[in-house]
N, CA, C and O atoms as CSV, one atom per row, in Angstrom:
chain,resi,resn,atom,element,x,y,z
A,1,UNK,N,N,42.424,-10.372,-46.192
A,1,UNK,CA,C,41.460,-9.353,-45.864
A,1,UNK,C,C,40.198,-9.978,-45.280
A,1,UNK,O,O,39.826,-9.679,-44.145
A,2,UNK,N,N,39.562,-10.809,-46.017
A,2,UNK,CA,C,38.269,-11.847,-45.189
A,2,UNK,C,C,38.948,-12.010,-43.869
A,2,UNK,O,O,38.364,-11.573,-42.877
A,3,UNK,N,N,40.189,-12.625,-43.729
A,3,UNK,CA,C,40.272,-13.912,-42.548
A,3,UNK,C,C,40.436,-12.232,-41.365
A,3,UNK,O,O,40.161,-12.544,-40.206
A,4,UNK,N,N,40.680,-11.206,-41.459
A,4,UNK,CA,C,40.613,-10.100,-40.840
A,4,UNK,C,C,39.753,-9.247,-40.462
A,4,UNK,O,O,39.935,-8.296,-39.702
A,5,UNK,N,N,38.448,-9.688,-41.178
A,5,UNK,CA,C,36.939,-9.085,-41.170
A,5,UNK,C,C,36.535,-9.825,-40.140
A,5,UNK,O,O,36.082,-9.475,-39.051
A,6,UNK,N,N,36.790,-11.141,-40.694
A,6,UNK,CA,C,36.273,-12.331,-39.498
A,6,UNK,C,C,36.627,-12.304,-37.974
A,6,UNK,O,O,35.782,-12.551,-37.113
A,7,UNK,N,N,37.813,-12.016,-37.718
A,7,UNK,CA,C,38.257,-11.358,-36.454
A,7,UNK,C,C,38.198,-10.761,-35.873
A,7,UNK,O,O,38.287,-10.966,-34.663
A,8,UNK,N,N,37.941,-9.270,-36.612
A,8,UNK,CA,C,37.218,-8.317,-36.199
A,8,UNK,C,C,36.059,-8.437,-35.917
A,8,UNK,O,O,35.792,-8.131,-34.755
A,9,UNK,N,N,35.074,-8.837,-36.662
A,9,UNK,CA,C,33.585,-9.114,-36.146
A,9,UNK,C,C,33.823,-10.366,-34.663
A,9,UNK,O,O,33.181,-10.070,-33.654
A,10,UNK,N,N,34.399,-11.216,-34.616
A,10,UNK,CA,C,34.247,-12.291,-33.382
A,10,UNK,C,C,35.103,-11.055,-32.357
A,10,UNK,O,O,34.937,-11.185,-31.144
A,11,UNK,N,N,35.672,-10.310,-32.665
A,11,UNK,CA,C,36.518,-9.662,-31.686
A,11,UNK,C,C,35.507,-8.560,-30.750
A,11,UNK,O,O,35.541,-8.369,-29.534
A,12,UNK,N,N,34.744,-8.018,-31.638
A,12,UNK,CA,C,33.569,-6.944,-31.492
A,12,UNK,C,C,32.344,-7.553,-31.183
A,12,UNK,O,O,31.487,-6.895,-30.592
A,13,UNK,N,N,32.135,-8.780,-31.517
A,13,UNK,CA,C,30.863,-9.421,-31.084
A,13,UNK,C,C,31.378,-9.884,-29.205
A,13,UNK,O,O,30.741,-9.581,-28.196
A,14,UNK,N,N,32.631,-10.637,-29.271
A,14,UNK,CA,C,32.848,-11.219,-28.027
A,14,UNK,C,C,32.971,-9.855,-26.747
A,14,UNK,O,O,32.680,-9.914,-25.553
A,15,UNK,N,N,33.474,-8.772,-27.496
A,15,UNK,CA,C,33.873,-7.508,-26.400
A,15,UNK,C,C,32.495,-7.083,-26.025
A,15,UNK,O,O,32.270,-6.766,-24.857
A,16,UNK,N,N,31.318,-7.045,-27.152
A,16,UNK,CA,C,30.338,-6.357,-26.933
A,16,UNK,C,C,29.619,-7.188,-25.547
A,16,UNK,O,O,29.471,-6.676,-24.437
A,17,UNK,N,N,29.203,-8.674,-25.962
A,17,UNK,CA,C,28.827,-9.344,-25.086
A,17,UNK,C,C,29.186,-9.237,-23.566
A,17,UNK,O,O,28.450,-9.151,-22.582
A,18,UNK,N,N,31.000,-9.280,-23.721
A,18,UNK,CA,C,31.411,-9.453,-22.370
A,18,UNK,C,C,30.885,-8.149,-21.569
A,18,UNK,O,O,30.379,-8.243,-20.451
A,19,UNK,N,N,31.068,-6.836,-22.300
A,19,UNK,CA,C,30.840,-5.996,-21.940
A,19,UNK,C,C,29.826,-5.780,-21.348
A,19,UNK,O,O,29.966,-5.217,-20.262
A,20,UNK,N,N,28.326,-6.147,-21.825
A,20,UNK,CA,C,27.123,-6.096,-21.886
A,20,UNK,C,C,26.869,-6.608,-20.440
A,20,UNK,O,O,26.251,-5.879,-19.665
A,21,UNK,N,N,27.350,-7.919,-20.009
A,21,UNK,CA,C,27.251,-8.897,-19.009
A,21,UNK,C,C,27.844,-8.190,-17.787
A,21,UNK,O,O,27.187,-8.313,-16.753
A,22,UNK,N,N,29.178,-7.340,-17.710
A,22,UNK,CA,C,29.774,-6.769,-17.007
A,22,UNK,C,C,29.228,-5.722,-16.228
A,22,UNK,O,O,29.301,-5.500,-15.019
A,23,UNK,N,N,28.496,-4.941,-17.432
A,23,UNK,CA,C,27.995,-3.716,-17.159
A,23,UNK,C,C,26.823,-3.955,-16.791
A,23,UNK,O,O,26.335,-2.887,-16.423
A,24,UNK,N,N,25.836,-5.082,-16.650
A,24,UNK,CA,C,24.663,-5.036,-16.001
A,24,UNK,C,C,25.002,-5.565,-14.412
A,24,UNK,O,O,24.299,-5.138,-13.496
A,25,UNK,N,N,26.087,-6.491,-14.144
A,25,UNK,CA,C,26.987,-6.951,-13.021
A,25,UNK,C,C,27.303,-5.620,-11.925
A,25,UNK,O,O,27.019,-5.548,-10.729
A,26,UNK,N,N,27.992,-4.616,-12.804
A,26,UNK,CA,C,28.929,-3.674,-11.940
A,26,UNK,C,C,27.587,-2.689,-11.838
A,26,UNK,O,O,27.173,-2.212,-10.781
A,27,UNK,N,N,27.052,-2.504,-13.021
A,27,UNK,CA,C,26.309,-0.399,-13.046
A,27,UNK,C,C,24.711,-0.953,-12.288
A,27,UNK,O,O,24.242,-0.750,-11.169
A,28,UNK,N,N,24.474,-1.307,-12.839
A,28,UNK,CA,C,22.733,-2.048,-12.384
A,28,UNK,C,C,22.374,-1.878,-10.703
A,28,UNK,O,O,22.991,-2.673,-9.992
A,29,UNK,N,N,21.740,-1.230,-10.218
A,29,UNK,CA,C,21.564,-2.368,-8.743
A,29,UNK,C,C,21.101,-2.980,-8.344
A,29,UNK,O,O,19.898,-2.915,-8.601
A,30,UNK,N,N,21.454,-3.906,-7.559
A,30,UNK,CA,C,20.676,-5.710,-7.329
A,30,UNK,C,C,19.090,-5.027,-7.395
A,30,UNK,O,O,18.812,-3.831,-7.488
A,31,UNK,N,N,18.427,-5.856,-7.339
A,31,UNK,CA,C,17.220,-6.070,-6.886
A,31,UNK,C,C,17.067,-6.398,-5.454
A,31,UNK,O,O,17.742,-7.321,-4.999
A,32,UNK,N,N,16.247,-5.741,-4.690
A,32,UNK,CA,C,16.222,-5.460,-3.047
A,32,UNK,C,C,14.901,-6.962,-3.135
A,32,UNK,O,O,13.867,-6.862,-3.795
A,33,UNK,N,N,15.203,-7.979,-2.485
A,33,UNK,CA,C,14.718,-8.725,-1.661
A,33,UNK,C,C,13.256,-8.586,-1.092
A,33,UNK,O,O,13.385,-8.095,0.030
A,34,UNK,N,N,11.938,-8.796,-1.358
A,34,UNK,CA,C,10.816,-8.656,-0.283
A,34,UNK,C,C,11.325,-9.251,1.407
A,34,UNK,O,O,11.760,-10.367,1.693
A,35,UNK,N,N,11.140,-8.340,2.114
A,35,UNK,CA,C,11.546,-9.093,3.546
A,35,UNK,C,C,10.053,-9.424,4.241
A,35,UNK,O,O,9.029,-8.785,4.000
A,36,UNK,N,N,10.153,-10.504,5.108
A,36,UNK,CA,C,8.776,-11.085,5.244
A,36,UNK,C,C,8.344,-9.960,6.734
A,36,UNK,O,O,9.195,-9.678,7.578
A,37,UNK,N,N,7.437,-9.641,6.774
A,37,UNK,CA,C,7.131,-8.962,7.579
A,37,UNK,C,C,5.931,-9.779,9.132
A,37,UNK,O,O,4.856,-10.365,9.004
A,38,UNK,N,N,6.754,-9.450,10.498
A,38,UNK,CA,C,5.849,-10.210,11.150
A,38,UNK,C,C,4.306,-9.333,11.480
A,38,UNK,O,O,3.221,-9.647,11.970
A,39,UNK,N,N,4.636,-8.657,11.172
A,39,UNK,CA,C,3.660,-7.739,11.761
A,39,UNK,C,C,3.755,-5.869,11.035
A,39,UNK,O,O,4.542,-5.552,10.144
A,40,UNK,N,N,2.979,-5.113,11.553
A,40,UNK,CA,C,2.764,-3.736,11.525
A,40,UNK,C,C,2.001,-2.806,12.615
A,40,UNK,O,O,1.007,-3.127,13.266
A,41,UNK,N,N,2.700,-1.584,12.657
A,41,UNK,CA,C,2.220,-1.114,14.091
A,41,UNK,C,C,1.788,0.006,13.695
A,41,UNK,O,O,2.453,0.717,12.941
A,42,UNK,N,N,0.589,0.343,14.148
A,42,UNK,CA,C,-0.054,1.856,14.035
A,42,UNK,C,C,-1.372,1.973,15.182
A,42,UNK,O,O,-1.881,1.122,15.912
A,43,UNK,N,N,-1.680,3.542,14.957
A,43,UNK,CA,C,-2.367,3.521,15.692
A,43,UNK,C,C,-3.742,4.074,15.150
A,43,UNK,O,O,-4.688,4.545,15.781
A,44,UNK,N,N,-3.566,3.871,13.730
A,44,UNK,CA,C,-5.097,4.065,12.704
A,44,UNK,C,C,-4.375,4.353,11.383
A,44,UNK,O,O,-3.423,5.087,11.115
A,45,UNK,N,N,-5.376,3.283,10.417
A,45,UNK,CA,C,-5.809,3.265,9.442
A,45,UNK,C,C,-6.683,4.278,8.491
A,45,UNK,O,O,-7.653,4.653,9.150
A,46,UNK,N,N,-6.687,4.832,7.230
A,46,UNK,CA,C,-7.077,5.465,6.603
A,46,UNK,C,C,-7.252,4.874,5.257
A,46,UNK,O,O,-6.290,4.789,4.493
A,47,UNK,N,N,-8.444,4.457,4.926
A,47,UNK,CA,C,-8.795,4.984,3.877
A,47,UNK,C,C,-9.495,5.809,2.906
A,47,UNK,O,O,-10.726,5.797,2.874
A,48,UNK,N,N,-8.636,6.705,1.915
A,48,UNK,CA,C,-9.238,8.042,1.453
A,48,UNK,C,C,-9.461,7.403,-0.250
A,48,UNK,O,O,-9.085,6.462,-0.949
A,49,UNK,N,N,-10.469,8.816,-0.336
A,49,UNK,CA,C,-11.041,8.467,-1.595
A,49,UNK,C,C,-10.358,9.012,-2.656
A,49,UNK,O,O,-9.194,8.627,-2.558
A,50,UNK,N,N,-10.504,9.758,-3.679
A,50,UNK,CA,C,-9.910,10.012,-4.861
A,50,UNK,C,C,-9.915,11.520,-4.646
A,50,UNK,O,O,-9.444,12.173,-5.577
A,51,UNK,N,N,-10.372,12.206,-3.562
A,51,UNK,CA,C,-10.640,13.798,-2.944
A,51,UNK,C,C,-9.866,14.336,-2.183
A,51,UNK,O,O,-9.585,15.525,-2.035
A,52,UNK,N,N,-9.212,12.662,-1.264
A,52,UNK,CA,C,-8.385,12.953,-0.477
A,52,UNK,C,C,-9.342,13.009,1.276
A,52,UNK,O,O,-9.093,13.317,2.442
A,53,UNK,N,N,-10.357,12.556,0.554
A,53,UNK,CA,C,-11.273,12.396,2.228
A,53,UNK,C,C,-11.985,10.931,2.808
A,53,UNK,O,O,-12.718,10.078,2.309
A,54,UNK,N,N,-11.414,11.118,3.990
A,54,UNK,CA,C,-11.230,9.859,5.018
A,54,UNK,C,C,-12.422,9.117,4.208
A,54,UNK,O,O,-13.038,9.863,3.447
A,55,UNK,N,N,-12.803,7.898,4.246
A,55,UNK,CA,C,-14.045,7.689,4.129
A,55,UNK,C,C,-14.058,6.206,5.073
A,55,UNK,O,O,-15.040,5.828,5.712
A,56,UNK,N,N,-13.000,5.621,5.014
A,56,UNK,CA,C,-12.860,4.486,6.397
A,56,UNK,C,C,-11.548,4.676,6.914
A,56,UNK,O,O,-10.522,5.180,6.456
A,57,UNK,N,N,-11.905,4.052,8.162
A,57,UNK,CA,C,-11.066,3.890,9.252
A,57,UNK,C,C,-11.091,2.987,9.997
A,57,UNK,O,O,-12.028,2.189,10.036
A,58,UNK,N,N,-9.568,2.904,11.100
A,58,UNK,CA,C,-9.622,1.800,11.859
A,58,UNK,C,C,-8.531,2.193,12.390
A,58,UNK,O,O,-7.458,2.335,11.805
A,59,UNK,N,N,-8.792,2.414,13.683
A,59,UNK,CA,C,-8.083,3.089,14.691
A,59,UNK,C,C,-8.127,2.513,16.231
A,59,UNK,O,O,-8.506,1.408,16.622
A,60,UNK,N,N,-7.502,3.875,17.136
A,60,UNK,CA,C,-8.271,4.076,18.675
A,60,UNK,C,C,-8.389,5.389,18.681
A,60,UNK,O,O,-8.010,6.326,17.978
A,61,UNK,N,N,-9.274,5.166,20.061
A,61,UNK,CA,C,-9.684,6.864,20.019
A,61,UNK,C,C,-8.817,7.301,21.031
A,61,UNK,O,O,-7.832,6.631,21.342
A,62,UNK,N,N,-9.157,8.605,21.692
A,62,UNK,CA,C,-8.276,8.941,22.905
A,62,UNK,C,C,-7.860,8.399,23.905
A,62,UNK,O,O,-6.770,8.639,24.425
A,63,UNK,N,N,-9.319,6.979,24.599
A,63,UNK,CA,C,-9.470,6.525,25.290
A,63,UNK,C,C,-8.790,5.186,25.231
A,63,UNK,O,O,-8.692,4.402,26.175
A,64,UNK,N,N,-8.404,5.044,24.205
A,64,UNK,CA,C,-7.544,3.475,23.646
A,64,UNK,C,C,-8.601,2.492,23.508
A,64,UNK,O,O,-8.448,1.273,23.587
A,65,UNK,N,N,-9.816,3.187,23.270
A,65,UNK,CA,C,-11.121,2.421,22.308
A,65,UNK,C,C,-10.248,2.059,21.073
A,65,UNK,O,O,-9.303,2.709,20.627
A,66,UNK,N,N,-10.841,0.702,20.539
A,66,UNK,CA,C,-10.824,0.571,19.056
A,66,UNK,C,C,-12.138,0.585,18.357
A,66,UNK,O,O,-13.194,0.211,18.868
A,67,UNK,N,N,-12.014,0.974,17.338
A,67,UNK,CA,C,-13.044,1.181,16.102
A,67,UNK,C,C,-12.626,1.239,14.752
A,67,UNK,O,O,-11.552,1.722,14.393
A,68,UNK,N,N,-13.774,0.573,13.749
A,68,UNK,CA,C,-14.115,0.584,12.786
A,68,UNK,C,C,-15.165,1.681,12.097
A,68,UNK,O,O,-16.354,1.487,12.350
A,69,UNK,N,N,-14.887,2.617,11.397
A,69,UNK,CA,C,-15.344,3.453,10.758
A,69,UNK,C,C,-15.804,3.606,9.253
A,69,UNK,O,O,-14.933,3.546,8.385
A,70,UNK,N,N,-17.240,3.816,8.865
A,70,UNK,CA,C,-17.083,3.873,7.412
A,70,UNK,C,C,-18.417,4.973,7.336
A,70,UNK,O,O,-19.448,5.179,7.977
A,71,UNK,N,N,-17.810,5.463,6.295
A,71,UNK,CA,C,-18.369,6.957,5.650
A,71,UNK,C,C,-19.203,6.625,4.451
A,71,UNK,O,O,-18.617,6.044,3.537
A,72,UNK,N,N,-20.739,6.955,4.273
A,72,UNK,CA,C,-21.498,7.074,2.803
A,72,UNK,C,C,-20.404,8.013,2.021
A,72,UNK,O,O,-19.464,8.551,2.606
A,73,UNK,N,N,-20.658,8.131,0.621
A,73,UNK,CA,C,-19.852,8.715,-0.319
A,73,UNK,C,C,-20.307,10.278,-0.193
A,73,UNK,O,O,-19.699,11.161,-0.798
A,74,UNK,N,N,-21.604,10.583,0.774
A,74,UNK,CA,C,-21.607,12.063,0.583
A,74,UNK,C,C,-21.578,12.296,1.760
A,74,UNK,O,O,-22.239,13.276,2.103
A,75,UNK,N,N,-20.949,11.652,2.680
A,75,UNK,CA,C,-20.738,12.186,4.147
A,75,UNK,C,C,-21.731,12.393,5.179
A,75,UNK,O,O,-21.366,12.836,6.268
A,76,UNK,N,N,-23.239,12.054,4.902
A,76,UNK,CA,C,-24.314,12.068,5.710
A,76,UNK,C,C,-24.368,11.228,6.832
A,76,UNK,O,O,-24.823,11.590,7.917
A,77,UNK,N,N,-23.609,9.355,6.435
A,77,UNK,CA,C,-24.176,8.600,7.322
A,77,UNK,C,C,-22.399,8.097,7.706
A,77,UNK,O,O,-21.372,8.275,7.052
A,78,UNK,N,N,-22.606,7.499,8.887
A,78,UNK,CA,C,-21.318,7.055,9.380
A,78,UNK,C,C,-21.707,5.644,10.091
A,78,UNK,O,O,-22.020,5.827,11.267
A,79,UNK,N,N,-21.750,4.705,9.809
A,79,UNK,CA,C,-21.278,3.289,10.417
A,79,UNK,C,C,-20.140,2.797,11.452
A,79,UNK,O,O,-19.126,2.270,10.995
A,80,UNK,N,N,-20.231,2.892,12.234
A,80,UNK,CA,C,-19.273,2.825,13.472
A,80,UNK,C,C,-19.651,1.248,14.066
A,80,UNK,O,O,-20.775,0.789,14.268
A,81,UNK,N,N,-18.279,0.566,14.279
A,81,UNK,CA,C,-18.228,-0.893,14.729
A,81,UNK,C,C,-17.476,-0.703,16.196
A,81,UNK,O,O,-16.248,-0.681,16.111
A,82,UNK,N,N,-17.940,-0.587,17.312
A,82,UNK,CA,C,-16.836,-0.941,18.269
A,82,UNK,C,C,-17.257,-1.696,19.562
A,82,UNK,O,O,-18.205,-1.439,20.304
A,83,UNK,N,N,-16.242,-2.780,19.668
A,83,UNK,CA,C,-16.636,-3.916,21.170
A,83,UNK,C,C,-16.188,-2.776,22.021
A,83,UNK,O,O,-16.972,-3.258,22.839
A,84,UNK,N,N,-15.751,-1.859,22.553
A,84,UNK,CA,C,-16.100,-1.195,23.190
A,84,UNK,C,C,-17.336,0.190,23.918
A,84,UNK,O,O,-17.573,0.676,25.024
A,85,UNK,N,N,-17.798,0.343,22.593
A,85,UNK,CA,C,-18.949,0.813,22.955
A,85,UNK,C,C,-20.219,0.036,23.200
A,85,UNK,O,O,-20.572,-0.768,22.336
A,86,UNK,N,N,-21.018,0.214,24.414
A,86,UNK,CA,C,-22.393,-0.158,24.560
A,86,UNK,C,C,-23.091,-0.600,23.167
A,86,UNK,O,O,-23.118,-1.776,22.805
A,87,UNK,N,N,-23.492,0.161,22.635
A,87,UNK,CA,C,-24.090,-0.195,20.744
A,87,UNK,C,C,-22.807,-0.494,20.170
A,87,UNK,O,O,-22.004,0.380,19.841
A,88,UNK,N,N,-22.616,-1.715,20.051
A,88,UNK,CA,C,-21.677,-2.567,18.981
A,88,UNK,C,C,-21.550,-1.356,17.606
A,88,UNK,O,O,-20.672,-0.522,17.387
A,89,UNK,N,N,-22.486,-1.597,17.042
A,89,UNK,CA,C,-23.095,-1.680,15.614
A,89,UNK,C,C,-23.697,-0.022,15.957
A,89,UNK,O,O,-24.350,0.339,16.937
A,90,UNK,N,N,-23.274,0.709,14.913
A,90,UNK,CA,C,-24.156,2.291,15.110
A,90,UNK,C,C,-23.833,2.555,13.662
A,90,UNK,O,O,-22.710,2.390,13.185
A,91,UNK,N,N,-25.222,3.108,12.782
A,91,UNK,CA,C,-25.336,3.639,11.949
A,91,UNK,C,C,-26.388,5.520,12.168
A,91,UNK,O,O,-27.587,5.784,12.258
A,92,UNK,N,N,-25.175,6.342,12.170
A,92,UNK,CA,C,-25.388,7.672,12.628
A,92,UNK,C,C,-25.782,8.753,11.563
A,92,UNK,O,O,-25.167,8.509,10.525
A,93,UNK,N,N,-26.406,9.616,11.467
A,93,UNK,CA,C,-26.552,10.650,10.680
A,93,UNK,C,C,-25.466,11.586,11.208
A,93,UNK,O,O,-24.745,11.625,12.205
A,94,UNK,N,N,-25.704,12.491,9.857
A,94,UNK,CA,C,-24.312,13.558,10.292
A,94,UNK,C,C,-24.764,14.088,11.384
A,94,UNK,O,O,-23.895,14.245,12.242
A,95,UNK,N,N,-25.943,14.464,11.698
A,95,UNK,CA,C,-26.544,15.623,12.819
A,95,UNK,C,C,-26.600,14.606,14.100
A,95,UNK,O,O,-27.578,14.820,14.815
A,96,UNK,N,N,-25.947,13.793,14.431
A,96,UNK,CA,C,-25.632,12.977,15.410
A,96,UNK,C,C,-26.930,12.097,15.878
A,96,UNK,O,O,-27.093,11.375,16.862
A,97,UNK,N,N,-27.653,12.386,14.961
A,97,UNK,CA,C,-29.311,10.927,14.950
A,97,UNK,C,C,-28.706,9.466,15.173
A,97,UNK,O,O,-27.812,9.128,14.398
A,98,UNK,N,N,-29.073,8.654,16.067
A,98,UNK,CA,C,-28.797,7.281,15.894
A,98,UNK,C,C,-29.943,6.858,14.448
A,98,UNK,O,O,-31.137,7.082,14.649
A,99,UNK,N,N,-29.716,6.530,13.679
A,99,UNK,CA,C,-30.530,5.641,12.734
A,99,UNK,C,C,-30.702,4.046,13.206
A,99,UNK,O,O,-31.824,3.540,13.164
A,100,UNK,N,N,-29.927,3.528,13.509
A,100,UNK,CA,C,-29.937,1.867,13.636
A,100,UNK,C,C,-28.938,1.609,14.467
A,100,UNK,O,O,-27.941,2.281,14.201
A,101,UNK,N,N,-28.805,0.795,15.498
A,101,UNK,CA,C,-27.953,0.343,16.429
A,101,UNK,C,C,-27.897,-0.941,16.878
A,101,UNK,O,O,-28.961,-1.553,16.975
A,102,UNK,N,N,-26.688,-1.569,17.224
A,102,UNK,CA,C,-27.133,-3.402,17.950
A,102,UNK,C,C,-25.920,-3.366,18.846
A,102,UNK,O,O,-24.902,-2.729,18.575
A,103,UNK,N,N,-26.094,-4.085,19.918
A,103,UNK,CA,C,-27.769,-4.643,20.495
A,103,UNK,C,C,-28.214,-3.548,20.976
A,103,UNK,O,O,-29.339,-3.505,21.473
């Protein structure tokens, strides 16, 4: 009766194991690979706040200008970066005021 307990347990320990090993093999699915990426293509950037509103950017415009965009947290002032515009550097009020500009 022992030498039959004993068998049973190595019999149930070895099935469980094999099993265990099998079933993460067959049911599981692999793990997907990071693929290295050369690059990314768009034609603007967004980042939104916790509201769901733009507050930077980085885009083109209609004209296939590029720009850099950034928004105060209450939407008054706008910071605009672009080598295509005359004023590099523009810090704007909402009511379309230049505040500060370069060069």
């Amino acid at each position: 009766m022992h030498k039959q307990m004993i068998v049973l347990c190595a019999t149930a320990f070895l099935g469980g194991t094999v099993g265990g090993v099998l079933s993460t093999q067959l049911l599981l699915p692999r793990p997907v690979e990071a693929q290295k990426l050369n690059g990314m293509n768009a034609e603007e950037f967004l980042l939104l706040d916790t509201k769901g509103k733009a507050r930077a950017g980085l885009g083109l415009d209609a004209n296939g200008e590029v720009g850099l965009v950034l928004k105060s947290k209450d939407g008054n002032r706008t910071l605009t970066l672009s080598p295509d515009d005359p004023s590099v550097i523009k810090l704007v009020e909402r009511g379309g005021q230049i505040l500060w500009k370069a060069p």
